[in-house]
N, C-alpha and C positions, 0 to 999 in steps of 0.2 A: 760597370766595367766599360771603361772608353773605347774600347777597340772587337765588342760583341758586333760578329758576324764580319769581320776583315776577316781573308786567309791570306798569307803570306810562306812563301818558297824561300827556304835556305838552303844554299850549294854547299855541296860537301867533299870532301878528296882528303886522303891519305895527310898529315901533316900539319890539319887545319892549325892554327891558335886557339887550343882547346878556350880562354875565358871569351875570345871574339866570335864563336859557333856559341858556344850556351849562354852564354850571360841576354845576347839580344833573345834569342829563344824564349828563355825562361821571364825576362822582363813583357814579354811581347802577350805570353800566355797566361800570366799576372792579370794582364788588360782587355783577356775574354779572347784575345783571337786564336784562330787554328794557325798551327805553324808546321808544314811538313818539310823535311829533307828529302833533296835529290842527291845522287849520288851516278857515277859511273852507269852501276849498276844496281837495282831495285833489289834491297834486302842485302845489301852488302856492309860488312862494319868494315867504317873506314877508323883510323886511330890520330888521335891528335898528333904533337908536337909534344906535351906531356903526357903521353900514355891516356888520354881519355877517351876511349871510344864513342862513336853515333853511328846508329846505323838508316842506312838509306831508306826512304818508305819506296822511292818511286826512281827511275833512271832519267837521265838529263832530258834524250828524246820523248818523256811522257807528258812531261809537263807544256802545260799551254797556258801562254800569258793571260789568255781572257778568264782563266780559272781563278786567277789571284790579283791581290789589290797591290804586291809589294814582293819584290824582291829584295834579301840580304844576301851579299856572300863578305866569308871571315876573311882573314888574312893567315899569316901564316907561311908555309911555303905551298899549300895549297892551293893557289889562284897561278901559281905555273905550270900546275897540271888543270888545272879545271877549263882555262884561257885555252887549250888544245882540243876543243868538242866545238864545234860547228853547230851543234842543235845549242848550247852554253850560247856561243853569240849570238845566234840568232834570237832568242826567248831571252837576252838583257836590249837587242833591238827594239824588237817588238812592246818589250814593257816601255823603253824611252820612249818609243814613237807615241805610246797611248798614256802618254804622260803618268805611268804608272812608278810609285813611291821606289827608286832604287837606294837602296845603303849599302854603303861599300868602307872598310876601314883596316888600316896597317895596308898590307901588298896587295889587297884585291883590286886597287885600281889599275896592276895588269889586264882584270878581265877587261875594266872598262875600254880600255885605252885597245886590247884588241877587239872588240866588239865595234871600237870607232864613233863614240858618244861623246866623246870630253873636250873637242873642239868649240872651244870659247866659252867653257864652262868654270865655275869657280870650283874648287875643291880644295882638300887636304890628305894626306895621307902618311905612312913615315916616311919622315925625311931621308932613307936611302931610295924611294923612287919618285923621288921629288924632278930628277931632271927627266924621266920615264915619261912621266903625269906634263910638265911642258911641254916634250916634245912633241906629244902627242894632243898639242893646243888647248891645254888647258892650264886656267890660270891658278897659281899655286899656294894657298895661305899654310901659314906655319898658325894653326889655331886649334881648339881642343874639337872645335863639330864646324863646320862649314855646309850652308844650304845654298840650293840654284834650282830654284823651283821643286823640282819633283826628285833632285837628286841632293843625298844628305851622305856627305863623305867625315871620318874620322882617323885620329892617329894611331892611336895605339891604345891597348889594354887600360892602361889609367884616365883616358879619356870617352869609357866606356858609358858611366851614367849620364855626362855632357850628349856624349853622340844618341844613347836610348831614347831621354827624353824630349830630341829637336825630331827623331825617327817617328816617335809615338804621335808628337805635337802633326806633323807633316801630315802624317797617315789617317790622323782622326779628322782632318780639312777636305779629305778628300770624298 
């Protein structure tokens, strides 16, 4: 298993994109690593956008970047609620500063862009916050996975196995 002894943080809110929450999940823990959800609030079930629930192991303020090798957040309409927690921005800071693995795909480049990381950075995302992701200086490809170092951005649902396996590729380098 390529990924024995990585842990990795998934954010989680009301509305996620239920296949952009499980699908990295389940791919990730395919690969040997631990993968816990944060959520609002610790032991909360939030519910997707197609009725699928996850529920929270831990709250946004528990988590600490030096605990994990890698953050994911889904897309979804979830990352307009999750982009609104200040401990959220600060722990996708702290993981950029320490060049740690972020994947971001569909609308979670909200959080990024409120967190203030994606200045003169490459990425993708879906093309409804493509002018969001520039203006918030970062350069914008219309492509299935885009990488820039330590940061691996995706578009949507069908571009899932593309983005997993540049996610897995990045992660296992580290």
């Amino acid at each position: 298993m390529r990924l024995q002894g990585k842990k990795i943080i998934s954010l989680v809110h009301h509305e996620f994109e239920d296949l952009e929450l499980w699908y990295p999940i389940y791919r990730l823990r395919e690969e040997g690593a631990v993968v816990h959800l944060a959520g609002e609030e610790a032991g909360k079930e939030y519910i997707g956008k197609y009725g699928v629930p996850a529920q929270s192991e831990y709250a946004y303020g528990d988590v600490k970047a030096e605990q994990y090798d890698a953050i994911l957040v889904p897309g979804g309409w979830a990352p307009d609620k999750i982009r609104r927690f200040p401990e959220v921005l600060s722990l996708i800071q702290e993981m950029n500063a320490s060049k740690k693995v972020i994947g971001q795909i569909c609308h979670a480049g909200w959080v990024l862009i409120s967190a203030k990381i994606l200045d003169g950075k490459k990425v993708t995302s879906t093309p409804g916050i493509r002018d969001d992701m520039e203006n918030a200086g970062a350069i914008w490809y219309d492509e299935p996975v885009v990488t820039d170092g330590h940061l691996v951005s995706s578009r949507r649902p069908p571009d899932l196995p593309d983005y997993m396996r540049e996610f897995i590729h990045v992660l296992e380098q580290k």
